[in-house]
C-alpha angles and dihedrals in degrees: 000000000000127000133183114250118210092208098054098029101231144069121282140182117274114241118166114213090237114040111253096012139088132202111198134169122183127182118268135206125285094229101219096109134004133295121269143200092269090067104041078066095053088043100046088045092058090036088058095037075051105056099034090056094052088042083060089051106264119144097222130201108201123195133196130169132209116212100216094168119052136127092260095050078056113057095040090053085056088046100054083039092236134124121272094239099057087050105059090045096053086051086053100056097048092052088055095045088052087046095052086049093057098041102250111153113230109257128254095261125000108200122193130214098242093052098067097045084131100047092045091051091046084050082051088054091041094057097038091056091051088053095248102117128031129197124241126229081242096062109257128112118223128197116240099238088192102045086071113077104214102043111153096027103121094053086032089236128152121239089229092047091055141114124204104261147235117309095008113119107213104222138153092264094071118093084211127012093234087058104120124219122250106176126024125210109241108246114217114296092004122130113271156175137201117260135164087256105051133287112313160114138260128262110242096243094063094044092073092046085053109045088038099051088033086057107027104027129250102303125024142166109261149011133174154165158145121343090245093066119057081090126068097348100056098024085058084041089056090055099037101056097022083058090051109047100024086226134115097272091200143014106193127027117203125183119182112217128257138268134247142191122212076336097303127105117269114252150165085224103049093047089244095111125135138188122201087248103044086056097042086047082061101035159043108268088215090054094048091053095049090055084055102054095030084085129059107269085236104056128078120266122229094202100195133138098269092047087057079046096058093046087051091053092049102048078051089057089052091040104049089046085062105049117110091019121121104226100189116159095213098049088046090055093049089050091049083052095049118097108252094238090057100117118276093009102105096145100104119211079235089065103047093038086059076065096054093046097048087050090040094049091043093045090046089062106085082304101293108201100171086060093041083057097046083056095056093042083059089041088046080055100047089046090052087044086054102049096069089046104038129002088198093066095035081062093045091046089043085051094051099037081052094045096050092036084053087061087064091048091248134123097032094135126080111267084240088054099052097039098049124006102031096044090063086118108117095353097117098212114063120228088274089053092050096055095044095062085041082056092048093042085055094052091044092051089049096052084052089248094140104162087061082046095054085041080060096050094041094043091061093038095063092052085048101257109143122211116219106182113191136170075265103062129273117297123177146210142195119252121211108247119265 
């Protein structure tokens, strides 16, 4: 398996610390808003890098933070004149609740800021009695960025070249402006905790090197992140931690790639922003996803109407490969046992296992999820080609085409769900409504009124409601808009 690594700029074999086990931390959300489009990318790429370890074996401890203190919680908490706590609760809940929509399985351990007040103020003494912090006459406490020799080296930046970064406030009371704070002095009515060197909060930097060494050790495989934070936030994190303990932090650095809208970036200011729940209101959670993995993690993402579109049209392939197939574990399991001469069953283990190997080698490589999709379209194929030879391998194919698509988090509705009931987005009749003109269309053809009949048909089409008449009687879809 090879994976890119932010810090050396290349792919590079995987190898785990402990054989047959991975420690990863990734970056969570600050809840004081909801969550947008931006980190539904950053959860569906971990989601998928997830999965797809624990698919290959791996026993996998994920963890993913949650900053609950932080200047912005605070001052729209102040704003809606609640507490902070209910707040950030409230915030939780609904990014659960945003997760759990887009299928993204809860991580291994979800820290919160709050939580880890006393192991972020031990890393503060730690880093005080090394002489790489110092604290101020204010009552903060700053990190020394020169006192640590390899400053800059994740985002492969020069001391001399820098700005102070995000979230920093140059003041007086800094030796050097690209020092970064630590501790903040509480300000009167503000949230704080006792510390040795007054009542206070963390700075959000140190609140990541405490909860992931404090979880994972000192030094683990992989972290990762959104593409906004490899400077100044994990760079800070490298020589924070790396300073403390004296140790590699991490081994492997992952960013997942950016999102656009209409090819712009999305912004408050430009009008293009997006929360989780405005899109899902709008559209099919399983579309949505697939919009999210069909591209490389790393790459950036062009969120638009046709592009939900394309993503529509592509589920439907998978889904309509699967309708009228019987996808029953068991059954699968016995076919997979029986010998490949035993009567109608032609569809060898070697040929679905192709499958297998061509998913598994382009998912090896730095998890490749464009390549992982072109595998199932071929297997999609090869399932509709079966189903009119052998029902038995058009089972076994179905079973398989379900089981990898499952590692990406995809095809985990009914094939009757996706392509009725749950693409009712954009589509104006309910389920009810539907039947009830197939019912009429059915009347007027019996009364031989086929030009009613044909209204009917055309009526739905355009909505994109497609007929399918049969000696059983008529079903529909919904067809993804041209």
């Amino acid at each position: 398996m090879q994976i890119y690594n932010t810090l050396t700029r290349r792919k590079e074999p995987f190898t785990p610390l402990v054989a047959g086990k991975v420690s990863m931390y990734v970056c969570g959300m600050t809840v004081y808003d909801y969550c947008h489009l931006g980190h539904a990318r950053v959860m569906v790429a971990f989601d998928v890098i997830t999965r797809y370890l624990r698919h290959r074996g791996y026993d996998v401890t994920y963890v993913r933070n949650i900053t609950d203190i932080d200047d912005k919680i605070l001052k729209r908490a102040d704003e809606n004149g609640e507490t902070i706590s209910a707040l950030t609760e409230r915030m939780i809940d609904a990014m659960h609740d945003d997760e759990a929509r887009l299928s993204v399985l809860p991580p291994s351990r979800e820290p919160r800021a709050t939580g880890h007040i006393g192991d972020i103020i031990a890393m503060i003494e730690t880093l005080i009695d090394k002489g790489f912090a110092y604290p101020a006459e204010n009552g903060d406490v700053y990190y020394r960025v020169r006192k640590f020799a390899n400053y800059g080296k994740l985002n492969n930046r020069q001391l001399d070249d820098m700005r102070s970064g995000a979230r920093v406030e140059v003041d007086v009371h800094k030796e050097d402006p690209l020092d970064f704070v630590l501790w903040k002095a509480a300000k009167p009515t503000e949230a704080h905790w006792p510390s040795p060197w007054g009542d206070g909060r963390p700075g959000w930097h140190i609140e990541c090197s405490a909860m992931s060494t404090c979880c994972l050790g000192d030094t683990f495989d992989i972290h990762g992140g959104g593409p906004d934070l490899t400077f100044p936030h994990h760079e800070n994190e490298i020589a924070q931690s790396e300073a403390a303990t004296g140790k590699t932090y991490v081994n492997t650095w992952m960013h997942a790639g950016a999102v656009r809208v209409n090819q712009e970036k999305m912004s408050k200011s430009l009008g293009n922003f997006f929360t989780i729940r405005d899109v899902l209101a709008e559209h099919d959670p399983e579309v949505v996803r697939y919009l999210l993995v069909a591209s490389h993690y790393r790459s950036a993402i062009n969120y638009s109407v046709d592009s939900l579109v394309e993503a529509r049209k592509s589920l439907t392939r998978f889904y309509t490969a699967l309708e009228g197939v019987e996808v029953q574990e068991s059954v699968g399991e016995e076919l997979q046992q029986a010998p490949t001469s035993e009567g109608a069953f032609i569809a060898s283990k070697e040929e679905v296992a192709a499958y297998s190997e061509r998913f598994t080698t382009a998912m090896d490589d730095d998890f490749n999820t464009p390549e992982a999709l072109a595998v199932l379209f071929d297997l999609a194929r090869e399932v509709n080609r079966a189903k009119g030879e052998s029902p038995q391998k058009a089972l076994l194919l179905a079973l398989e085409l379900k089981r990898l698509a499952s590692v990406l988090g995809l095809l985990q509705q009914s094939p009757d769900t996706f392509l009725k009931g749950a693409q009712q987005h954009g589509v104006a009749l309910s389920e009810t409504e539907i039947e009830a003109k197939i019912a009429q269309r059915k009347e007027a053809k019996a009364s031989k009124d086929f030009a009613q009949a044909d209204a009917i048909r055309d009526e739905l089409a355009a909505l994109g409601i497609i007929l399918k008449d049969s000696r059983e009687g008529t079903t529909w879809v919904i067809e993804a808009p041209q």
